[in-house]
C-alpha positions as CSV (number, residue, x, y, z in Angstrom):
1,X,-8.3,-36.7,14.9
2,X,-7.2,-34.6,12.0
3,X,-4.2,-32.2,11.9
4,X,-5.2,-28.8,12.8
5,X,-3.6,-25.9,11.4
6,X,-3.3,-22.8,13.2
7,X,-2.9,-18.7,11.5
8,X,-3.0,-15.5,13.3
9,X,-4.8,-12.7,11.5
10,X,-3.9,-9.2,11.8
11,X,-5.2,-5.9,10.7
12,X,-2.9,-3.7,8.8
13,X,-2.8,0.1,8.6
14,X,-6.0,0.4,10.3
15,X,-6.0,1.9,14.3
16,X,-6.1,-0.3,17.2
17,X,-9.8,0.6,17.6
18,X,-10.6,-0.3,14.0
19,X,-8.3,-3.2,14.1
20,X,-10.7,-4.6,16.8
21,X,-13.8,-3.8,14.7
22,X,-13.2,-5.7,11.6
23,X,-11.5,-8.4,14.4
24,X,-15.0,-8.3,16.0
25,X,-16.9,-8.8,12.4
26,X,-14.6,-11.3,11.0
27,X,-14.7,-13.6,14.1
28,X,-18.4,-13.6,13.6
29,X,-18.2,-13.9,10.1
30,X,-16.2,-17.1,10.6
31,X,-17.9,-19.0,13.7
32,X,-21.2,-20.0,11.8
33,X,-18.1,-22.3,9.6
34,X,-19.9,-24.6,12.1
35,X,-17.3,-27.3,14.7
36,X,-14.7,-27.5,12.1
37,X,-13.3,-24.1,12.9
38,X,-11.7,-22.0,16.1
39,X,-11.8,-18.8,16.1
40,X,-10.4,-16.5,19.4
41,X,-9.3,-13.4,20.3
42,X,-6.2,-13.3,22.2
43,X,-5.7,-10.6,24.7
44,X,-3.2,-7.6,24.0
45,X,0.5,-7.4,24.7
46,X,3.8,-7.8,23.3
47,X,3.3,-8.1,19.2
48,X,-0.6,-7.7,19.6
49,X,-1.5,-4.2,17.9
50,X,-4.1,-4.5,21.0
51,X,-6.5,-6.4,23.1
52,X,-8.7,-8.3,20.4
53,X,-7.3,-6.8,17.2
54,X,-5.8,-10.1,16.2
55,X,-7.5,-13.4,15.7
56,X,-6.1,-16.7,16.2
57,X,-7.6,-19.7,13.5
58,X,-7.2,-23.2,14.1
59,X,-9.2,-25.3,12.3
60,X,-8.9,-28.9,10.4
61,X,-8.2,-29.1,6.4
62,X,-11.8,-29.9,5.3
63,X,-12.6,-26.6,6.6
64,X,-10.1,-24.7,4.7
65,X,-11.8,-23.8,1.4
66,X,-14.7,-22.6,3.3
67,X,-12.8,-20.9,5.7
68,X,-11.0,-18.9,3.0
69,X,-13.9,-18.2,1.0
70,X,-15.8,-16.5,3.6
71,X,-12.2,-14.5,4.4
72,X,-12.3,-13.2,0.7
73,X,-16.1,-12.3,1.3
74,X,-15.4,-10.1,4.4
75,X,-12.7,-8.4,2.2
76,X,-14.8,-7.9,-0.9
77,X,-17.6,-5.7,1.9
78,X,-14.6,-4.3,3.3
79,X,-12.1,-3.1,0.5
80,X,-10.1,-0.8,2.9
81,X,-9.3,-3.7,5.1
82,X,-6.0,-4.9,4.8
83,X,-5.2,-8.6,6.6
84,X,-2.0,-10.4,7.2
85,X,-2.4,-13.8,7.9
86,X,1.2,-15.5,9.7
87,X,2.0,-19.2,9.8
88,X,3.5,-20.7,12.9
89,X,7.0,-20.9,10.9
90,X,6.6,-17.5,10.2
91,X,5.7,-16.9,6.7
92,X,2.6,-14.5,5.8
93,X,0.1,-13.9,3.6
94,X,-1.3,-9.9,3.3
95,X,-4.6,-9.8,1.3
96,X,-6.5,-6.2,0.4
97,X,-8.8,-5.4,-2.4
98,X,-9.2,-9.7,-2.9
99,X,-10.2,-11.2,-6.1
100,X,-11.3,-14.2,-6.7
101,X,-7.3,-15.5,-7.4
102,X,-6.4,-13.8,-3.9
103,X,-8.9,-16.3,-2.7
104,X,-7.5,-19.6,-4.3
105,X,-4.0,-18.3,-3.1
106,X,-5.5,-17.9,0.3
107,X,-7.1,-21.6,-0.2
108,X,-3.5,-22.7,-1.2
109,X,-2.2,-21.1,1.6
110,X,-4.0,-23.0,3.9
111,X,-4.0,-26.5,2.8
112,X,-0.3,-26.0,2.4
113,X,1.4,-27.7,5.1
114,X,3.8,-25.9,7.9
């Protein structure tokens, strides 16, 4: 089995409620990847803005490109939205206002190994 990687998403200066929108959107944005990709909503609590405003991906590395180009898409329709996307060793990743360089960084990002 490949190695999966695994990023949280969070939505930045947005409100909880809103945060939970564009969490709603994006996770449906992303499931049609197809098998290659998780995609959950993690309940509220400590270091969640709140219940379902933060999405968990865990997905394999032939997945990635296509995972991160659909990302940039949802930001191009929703140029307010501000992401942050955190690695398991902590790093991060914010993205607003993308271009098509934001996504290749955000490609980079995710093929890049922990």
């Amino acid at each position: 089995m490949p190695e999966s990687l695994s990023y949280e998403i969070q939505f930045e200066g947005v409100s909880a409620a809103q945060a939970g929108d564009f969490a709603k959107q994006l996770q449906a944005t992303l499931r049609d990847i197809g098998d290659g990709v998780e995609v959950k909503r993690p309940p509220g609590g400590e270091g969640h803005q709140d219940f379902g405003a933060t999405l968990i991906l865990i997905f394999g590395t032939p997945v990635a490109i296509a995972l991160a180009e659909r990302i940039g898409d949802w930001l191009k329709s929703h140029r307010t939205a501000t992401l942050t996307i955190k690695r398991k060793d902590g790093s991060e990743v914010a993205l607003t206002g993308v271009t098509n360089k934001d996504v290749a960084r955000l490609t980079d990002e995710f093929l890049r190994k922990s």
